[in-house]
C-alpha positions in Angstrom: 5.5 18.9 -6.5 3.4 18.9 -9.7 1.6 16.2 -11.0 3.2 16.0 -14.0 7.0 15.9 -12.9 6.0 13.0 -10.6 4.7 11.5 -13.1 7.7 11.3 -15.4 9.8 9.5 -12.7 7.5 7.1 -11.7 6.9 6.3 -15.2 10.7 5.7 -16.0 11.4 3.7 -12.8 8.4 0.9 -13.7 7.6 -1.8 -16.7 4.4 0.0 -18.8 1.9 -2.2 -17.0 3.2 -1.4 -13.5 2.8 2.4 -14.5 -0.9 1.8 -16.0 -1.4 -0.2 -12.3 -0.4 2.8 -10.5 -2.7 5.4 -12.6 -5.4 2.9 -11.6 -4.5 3.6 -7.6 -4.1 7.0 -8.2 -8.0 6.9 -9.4 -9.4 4.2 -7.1 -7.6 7.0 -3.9 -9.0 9.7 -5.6 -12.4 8.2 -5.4 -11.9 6.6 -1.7 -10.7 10.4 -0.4 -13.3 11.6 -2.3 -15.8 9.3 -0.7 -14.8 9.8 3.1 -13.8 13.7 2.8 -9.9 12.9 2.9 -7.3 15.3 1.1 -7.8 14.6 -2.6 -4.1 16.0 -3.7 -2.3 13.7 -0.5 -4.6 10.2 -2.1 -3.0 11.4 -5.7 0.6 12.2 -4.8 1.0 9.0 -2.4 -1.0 6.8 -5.1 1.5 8.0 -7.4 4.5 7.4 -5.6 3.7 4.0 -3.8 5.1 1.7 -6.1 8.2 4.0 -7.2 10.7 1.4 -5.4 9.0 -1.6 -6.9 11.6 -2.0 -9.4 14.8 -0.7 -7.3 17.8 -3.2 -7.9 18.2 -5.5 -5.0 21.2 -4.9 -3.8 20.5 -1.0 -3.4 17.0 -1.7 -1.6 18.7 -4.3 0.7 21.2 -1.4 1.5 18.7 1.0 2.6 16.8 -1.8 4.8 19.8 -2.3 6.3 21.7 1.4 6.7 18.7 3.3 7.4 17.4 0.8 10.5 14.1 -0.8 8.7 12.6 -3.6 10.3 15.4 -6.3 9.6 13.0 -9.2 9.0 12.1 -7.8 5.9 15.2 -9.3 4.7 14.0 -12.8 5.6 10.6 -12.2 3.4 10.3 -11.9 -0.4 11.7 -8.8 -2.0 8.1 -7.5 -3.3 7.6 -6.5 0.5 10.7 -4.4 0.1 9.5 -2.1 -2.1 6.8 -0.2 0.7 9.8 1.0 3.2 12.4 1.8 0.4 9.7 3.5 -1.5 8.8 5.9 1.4 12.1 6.7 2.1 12.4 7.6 -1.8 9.9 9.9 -1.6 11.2 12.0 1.3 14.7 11.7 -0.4 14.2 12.3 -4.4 10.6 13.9 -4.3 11.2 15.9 -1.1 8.2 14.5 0.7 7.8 15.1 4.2 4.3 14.7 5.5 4.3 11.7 7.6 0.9 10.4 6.7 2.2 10.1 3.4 5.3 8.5 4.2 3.6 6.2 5.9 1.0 4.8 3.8 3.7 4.3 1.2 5.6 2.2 4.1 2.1 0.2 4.9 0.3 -0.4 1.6 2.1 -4.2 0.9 1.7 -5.6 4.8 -0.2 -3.3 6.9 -0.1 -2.4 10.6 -2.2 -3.2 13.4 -2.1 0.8 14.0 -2.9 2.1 10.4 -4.7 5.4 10.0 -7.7 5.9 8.1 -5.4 7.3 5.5 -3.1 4.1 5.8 -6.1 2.1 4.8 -7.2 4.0 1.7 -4.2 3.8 0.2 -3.9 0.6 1.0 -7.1 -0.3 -0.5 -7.1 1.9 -3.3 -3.6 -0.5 -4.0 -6.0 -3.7 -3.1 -8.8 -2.3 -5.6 -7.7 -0.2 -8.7 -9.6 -0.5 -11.9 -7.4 -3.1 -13.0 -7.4 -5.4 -10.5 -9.5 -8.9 -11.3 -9.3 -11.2 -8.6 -11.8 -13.3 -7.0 -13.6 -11.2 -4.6 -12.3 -7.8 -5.8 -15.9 -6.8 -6.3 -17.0 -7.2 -2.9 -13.6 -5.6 -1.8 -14.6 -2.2 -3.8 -18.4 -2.3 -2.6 -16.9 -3.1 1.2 -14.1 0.0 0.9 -17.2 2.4 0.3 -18.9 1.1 3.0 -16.3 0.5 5.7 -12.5 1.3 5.6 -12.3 -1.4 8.5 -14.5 -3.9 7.1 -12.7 -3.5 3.6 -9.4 -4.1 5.4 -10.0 -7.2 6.8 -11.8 -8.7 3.9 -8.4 -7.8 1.5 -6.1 -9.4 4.7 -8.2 -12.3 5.4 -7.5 -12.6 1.0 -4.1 -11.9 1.2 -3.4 -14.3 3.5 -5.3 -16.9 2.2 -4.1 -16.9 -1.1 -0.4 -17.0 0.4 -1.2 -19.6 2.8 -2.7 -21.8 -0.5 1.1 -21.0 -2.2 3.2 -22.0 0.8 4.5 -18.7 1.2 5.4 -16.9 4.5 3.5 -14.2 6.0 4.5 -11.3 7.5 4.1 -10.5 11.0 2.8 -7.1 10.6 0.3 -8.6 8.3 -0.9 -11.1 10.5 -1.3 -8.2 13.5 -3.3 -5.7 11.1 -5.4 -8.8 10.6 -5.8 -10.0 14.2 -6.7 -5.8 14.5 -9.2 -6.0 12.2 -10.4 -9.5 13.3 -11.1 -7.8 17.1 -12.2 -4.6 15.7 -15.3 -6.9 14.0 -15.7 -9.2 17.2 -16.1 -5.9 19.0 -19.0 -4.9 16.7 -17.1 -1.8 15.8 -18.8 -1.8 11.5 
């Protein structure tokens, strides 16, 4: 699918600063494939696409979850995690997609996995880092991503679920096992 047509949907299905957000992922994947000699034009099409469900109406998201036998206890978590599974499985259905690396990166880049591929990661942190992105610590998070896709990783998890431990909010369970991944992958020595 060309750039361009994917573009166009993605642009109607988001608010204009969600869009400008996902042109920055597109460039920080494009730099991170780039960097560790990854498929450029797989970075740009699931940068592209990984926030297309972001802004699906409730009612149709909780639908999918439910008919197409996604992890249930999404349900019990915010909606913003909802976005990642419904999002992959718009991609395979609206934008024909059917690599599986790309379907799942789109599926991990909100929570994670204790098994995520190196492409899982970059997309993941290209979402964590993008241009736009000003939070504490995002510096070090953009220097660690071109050093280490694992080190990078667990600094944005070890973030992630600091700042929603400091807001009383509940954390996912496959968040908590890509960190305890990550946490063993560093005790180990392994970057």
């Amino acid at each position: 699918m060309e750039r361009n047509e994917v573009l166009k949907k993605v642009e109607e299905a988001m608010p204009t600063a969600r869009f400008k957000h996902t042109l920055g992922v597109e460039k920080a994947a494009i730099e991170l494939a780039e960097h560790y000699h990854m498929d450029i034009e797989k970075a740009r099409i699931t940068a592209l696409l990984h926030d297309y469900a972001k802004y699906y109406e409730d009612d149709k998201a909780r639908k999918i979850i439910e008919d197409e036998g996604f992890d249930p206890r999404l349900l019990q978590f915010h909606r913003s995690l909802w976005h990642a599974p419904v999002g992959a499985y718009l991609a395979e259905k609206e934008f024909g997609i059917t690599d599986p690396e790309i379907l799942e990166a789109i599926r991990l880049h909100t929570t994670g996995s204790g098994a995520m591929s190196d492409f899982d990661k970059l997309i993941y942190l290209a979402d964590y880092t993008e241009p736009g992105r000003t939070f504490p610590g995002v510096y070090k998070a953009r220097r660690l991503a071109l050093k280490s896709l694992d080190a990078a990783m667990l600094f944005a998890l070890s973030n992630t679920i600091t700042y929603l431990i400091k807001k009383q909010q509940s954390v996912f369970p496959d968040t908590l096992d890509a960190y305890n991944y990550f946490v063993n992958l560093n005790l180990e020595g392994d970057y």
